[in-house]
Backbone bond lengths (Angstrom), bond angles and torsions (degrees), N, CA, C in turn:
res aa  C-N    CA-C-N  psi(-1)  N-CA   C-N-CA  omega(-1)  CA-C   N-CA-C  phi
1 X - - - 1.437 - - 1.528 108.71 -
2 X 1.587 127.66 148.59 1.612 126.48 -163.37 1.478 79.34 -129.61
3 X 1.874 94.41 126.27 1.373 109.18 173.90 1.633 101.59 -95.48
4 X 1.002 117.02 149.52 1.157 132.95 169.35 1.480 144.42 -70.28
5 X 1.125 119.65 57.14 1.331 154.97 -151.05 1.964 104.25 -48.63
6 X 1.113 114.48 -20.38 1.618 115.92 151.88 1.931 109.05 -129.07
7 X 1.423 88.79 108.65 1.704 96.17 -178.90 1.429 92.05 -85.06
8 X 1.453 154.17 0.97 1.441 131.23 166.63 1.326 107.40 -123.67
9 X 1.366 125.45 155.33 1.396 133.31 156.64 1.724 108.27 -107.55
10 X 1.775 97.53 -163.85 1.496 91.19 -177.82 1.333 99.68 -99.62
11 X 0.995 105.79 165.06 1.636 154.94 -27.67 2.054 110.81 -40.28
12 X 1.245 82.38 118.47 2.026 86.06 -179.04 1.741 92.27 -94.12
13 X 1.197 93.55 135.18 1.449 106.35 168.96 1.798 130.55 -24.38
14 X 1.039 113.41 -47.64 1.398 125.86 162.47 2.008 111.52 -66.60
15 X 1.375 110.69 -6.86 1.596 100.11 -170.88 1.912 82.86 -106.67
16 X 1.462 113.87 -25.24 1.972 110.01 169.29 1.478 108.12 -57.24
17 X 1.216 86.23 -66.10 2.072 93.03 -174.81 1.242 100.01 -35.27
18 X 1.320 134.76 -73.54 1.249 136.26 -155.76 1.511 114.69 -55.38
19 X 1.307 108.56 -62.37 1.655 125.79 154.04 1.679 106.05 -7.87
20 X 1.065 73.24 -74.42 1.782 91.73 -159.68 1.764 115.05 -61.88
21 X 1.568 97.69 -34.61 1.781 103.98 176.29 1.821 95.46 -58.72
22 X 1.899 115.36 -69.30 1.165 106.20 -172.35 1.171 131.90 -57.71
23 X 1.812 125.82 -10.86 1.371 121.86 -179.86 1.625 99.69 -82.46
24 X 1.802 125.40 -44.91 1.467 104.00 155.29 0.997 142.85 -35.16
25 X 1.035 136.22 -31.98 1.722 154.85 -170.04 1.807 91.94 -77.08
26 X 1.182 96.20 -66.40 1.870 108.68 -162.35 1.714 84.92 -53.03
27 X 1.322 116.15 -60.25 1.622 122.37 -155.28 1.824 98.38 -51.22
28 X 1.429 110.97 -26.32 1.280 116.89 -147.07 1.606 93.29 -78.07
29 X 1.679 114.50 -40.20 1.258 142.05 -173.75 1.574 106.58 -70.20
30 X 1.427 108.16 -32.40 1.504 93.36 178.72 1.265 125.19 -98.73
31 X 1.633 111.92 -30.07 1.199 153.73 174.69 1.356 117.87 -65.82
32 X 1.385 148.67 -47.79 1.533 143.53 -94.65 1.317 116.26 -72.01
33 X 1.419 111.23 122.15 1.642 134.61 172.47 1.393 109.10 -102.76
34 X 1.417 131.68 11.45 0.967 123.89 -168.39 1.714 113.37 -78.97
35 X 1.166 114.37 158.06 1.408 107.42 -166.78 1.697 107.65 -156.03
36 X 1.405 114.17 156.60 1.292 120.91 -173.23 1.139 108.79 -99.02
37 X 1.313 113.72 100.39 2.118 121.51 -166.44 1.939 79.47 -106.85
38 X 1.320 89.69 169.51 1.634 131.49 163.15 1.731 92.27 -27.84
39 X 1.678 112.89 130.94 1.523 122.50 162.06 1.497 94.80 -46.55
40 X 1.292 119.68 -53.25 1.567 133.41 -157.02 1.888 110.03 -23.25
41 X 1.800 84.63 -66.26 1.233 116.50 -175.07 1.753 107.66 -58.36
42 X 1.110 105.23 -28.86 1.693 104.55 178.68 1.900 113.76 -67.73
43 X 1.511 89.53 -41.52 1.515 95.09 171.11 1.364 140.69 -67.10
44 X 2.043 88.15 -32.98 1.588 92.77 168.15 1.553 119.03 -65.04
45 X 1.501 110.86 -30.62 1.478 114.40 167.19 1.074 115.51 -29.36
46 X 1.561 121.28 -75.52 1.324 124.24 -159.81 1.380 104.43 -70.59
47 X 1.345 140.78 -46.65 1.218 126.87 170.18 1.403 113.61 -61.84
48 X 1.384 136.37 -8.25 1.139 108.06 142.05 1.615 148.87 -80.73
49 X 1.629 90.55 -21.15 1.703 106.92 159.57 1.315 101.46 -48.43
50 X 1.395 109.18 -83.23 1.862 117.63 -147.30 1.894 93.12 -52.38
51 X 1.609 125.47 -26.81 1.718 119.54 170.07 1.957 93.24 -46.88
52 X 1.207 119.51 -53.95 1.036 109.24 -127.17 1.672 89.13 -89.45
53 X 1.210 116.76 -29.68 1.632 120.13 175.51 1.723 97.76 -57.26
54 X 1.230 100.86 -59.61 1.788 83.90 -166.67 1.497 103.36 -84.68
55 X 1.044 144.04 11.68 1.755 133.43 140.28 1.329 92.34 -62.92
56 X 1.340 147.02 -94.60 1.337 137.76 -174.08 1.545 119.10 -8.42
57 X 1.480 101.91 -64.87 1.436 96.82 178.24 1.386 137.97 -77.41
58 X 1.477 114.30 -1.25 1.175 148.73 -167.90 1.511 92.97 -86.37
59 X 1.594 121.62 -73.73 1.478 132.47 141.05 1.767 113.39 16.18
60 X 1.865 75.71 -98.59 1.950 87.08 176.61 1.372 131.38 -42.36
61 X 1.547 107.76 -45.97 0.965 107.65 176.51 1.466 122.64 -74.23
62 X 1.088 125.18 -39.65 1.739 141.82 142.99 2.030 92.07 3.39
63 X 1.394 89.23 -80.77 1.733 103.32 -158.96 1.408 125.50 -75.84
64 X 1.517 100.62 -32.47 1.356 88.18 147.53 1.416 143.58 -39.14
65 X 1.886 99.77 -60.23 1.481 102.43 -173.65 1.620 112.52 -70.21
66 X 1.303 119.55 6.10 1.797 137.83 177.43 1.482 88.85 -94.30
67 X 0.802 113.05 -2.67 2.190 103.94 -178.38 1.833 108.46 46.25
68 X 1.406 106.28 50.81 1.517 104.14 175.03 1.488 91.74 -135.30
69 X 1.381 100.37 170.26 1.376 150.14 -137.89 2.087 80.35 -90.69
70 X 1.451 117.53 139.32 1.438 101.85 170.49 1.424 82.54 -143.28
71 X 1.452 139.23 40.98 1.241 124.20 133.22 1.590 152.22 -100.27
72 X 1.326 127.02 131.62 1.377 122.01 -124.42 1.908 94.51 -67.63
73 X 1.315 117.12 -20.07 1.893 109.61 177.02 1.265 108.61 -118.20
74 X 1.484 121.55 43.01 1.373 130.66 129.06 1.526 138.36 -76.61
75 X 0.985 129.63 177.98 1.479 109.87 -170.79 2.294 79.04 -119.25
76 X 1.925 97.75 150.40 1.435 88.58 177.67 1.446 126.51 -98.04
77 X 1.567 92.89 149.29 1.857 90.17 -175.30 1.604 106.57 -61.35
78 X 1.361 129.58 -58.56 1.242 115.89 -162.87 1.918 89.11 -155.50
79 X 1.422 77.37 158.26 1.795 92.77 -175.09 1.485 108.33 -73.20
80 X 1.540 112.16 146.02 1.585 105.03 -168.28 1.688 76.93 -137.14
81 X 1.464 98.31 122.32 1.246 132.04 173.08 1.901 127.17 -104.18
82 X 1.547 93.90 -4.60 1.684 108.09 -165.05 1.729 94.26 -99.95
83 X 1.455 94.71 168.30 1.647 115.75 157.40 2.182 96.00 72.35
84 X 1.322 83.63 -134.22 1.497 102.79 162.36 1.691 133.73 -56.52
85 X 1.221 98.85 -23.73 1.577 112.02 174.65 1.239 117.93 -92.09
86 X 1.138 129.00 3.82 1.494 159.71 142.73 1.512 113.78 -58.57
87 X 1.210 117.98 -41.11 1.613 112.95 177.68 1.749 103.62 -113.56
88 X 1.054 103.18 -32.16 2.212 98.93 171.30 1.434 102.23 -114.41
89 X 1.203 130.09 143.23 1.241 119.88 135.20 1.499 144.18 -55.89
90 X 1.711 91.09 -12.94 1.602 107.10 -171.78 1.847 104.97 -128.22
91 X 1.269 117.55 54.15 1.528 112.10 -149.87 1.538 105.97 -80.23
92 X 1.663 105.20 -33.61 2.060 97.77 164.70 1.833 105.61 -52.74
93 X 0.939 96.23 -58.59 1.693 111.73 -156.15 2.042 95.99 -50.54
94 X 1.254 112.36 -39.42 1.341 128.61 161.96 1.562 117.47 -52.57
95 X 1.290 110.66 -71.19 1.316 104.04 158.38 1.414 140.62 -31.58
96 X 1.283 105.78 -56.97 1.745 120.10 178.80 1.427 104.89 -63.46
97 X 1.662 123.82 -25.13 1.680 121.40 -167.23 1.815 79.59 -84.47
98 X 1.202 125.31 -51.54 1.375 122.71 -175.69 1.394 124.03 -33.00
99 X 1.786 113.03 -45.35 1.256 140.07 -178.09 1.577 101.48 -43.39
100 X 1.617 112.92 -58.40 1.095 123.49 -148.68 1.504 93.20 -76.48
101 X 1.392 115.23 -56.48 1.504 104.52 172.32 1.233 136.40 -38.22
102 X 1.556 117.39 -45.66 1.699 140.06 142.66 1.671 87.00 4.11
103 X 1.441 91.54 -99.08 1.425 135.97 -162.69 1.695 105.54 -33.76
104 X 1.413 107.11 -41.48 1.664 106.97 179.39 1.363 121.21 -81.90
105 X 1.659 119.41 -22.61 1.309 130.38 151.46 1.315 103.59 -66.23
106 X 1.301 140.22 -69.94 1.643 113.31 -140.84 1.886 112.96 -73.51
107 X 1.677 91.37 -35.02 1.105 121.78 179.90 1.615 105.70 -67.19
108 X 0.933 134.61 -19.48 1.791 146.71 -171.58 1.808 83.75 30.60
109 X 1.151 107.46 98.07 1.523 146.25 162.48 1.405 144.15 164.30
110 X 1.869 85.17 113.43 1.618 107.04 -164.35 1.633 108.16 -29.06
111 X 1.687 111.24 -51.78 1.529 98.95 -158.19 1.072 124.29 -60.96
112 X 1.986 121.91 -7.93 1.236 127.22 156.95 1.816 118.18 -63.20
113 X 1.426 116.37 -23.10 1.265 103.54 165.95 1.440 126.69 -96.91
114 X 1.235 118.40 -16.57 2.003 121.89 136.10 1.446 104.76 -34.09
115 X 1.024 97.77 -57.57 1.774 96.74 -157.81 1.618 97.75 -56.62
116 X 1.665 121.74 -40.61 1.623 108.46 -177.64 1.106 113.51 -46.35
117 X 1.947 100.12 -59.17 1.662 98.20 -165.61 1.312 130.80 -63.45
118 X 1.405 117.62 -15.72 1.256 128.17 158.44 1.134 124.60 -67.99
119 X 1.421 132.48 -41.62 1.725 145.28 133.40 1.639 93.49 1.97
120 X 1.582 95.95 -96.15 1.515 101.45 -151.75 1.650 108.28 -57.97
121 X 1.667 125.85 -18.04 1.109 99.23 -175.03 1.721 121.73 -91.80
122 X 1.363 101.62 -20.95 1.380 108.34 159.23 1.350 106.70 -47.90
123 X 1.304 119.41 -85.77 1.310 125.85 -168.70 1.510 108.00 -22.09
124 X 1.358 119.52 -81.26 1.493 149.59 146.68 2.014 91.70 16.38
125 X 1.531 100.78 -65.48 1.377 108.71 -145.05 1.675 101.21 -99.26
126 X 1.630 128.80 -19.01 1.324 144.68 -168.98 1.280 107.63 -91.17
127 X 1.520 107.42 -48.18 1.920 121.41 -146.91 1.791 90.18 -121.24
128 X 1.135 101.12 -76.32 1.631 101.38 -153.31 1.497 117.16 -43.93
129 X 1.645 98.24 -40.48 2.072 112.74 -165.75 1.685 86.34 -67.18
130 X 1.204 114.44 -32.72 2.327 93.76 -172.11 1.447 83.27 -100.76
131 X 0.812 146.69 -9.15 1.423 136.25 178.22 1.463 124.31 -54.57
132 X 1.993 101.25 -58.17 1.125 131.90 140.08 1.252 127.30 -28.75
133 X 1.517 127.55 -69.97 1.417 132.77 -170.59 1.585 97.90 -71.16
134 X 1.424 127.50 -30.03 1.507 117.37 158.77 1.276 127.38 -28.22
135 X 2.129 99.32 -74.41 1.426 99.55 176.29 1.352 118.46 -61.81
136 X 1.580 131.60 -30.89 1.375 108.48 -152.06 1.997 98.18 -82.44
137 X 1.535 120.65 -3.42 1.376 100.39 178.52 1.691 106.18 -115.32
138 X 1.354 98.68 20.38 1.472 95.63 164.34 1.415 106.76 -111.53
139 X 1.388 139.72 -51.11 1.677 156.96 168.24 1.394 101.24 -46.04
140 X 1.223 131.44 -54.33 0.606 154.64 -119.89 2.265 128.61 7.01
141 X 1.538 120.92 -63.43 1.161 116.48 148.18 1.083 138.10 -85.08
142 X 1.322 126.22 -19.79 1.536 128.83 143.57 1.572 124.80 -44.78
143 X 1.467 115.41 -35.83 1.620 133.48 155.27 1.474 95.06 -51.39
144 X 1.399 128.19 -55.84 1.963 110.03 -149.53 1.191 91.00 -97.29
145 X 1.560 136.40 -4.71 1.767 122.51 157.12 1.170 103.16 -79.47
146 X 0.601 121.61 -47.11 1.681 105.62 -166.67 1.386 122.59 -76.93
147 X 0.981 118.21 -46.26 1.510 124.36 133.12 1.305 120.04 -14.15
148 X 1.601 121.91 -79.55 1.266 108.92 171.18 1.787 119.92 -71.92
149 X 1.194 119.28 42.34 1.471 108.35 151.94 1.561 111.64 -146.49
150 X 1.086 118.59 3.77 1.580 132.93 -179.58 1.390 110.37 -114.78
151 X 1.147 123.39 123.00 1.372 129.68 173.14 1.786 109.20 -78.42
152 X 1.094 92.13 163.46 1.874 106.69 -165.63 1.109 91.33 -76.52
153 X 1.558 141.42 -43.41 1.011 117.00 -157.91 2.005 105.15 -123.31
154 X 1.087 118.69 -42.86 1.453 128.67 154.73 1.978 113.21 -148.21
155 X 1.478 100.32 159.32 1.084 106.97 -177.36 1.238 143.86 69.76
156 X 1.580 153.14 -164.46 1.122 141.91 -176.40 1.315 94.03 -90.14
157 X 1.295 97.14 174.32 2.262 123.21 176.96 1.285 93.81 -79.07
């Protein structure tokens, strides 16, 4: 069997996020839905940003100290099951959809929370599905445990 030595093409997950923050911004500029909600809600923003920065870095640093590969069109050295990858299977890719949410709270504009749900389903539909078929024919049963107890995006199955 030939494993597939780049499980992503382009668009790599980090070139969506980005996409998607600046087409909010522009949409916001041409569009504007922006609106004056609750201070509350501004704060939960940022505590949900700075969650989502240090899940990211929590992430990186995660895989590093696993001595694997953490770029999305590399092929991976070894399955990392610890830290953060313990509660997502996808906990950067989680993070970055987080970002955008951040951004639609502090910022009080919807098209930053379009922009998540579109986040995760791109991602979802670009990165994760070959991402997946990566690990499960390189891991192979260590891929379908872990799998079956980690959710793709947070939490258990």
């Amino acid at each position: 069997m030939s494993i597939d030595l780049t499980p992503n093409r382009l668009p790599w997950p980090p070139m969506i996020f980005v996409a998607l923050a600046f087409g909010a911004a522009a949409l916001e500029r041409a569009v504007p839905l922006s609106y004056e909600g609750p201070v509350a809600l501004v704060w939960l923003g940022w505590a949900v940003g700075a969650a989502a920065f240090a899940l990211i870095a929590w992430s990186a640093i995660t895989m590093s100290r696993a001595s694997t590969n953490i770029l999305p069109h590399r092929a991976a050295d070894s399955l990392v099951t610890a830290g953060p990858f313990a509660l997502s299977r996808n906990p950067i890719y989680l993070g970055t959809t987080a970002l955008l949410l951040a951004a639609a709270l502090v910022r009080q504009e919807p098209w930053f929370l379009a922009a998540a749900a579109l986040d995760a389903l791109l991602v979802t539909q670009l990165a994760i599905k070959r991402e997946e078929a990566h690990l499960a024919a390189r891991f192979g049963a260590a891929w379908d445990a872990y799998r079956a107890r980690t959710g793709r995006w947070i939490g258990p199955v």
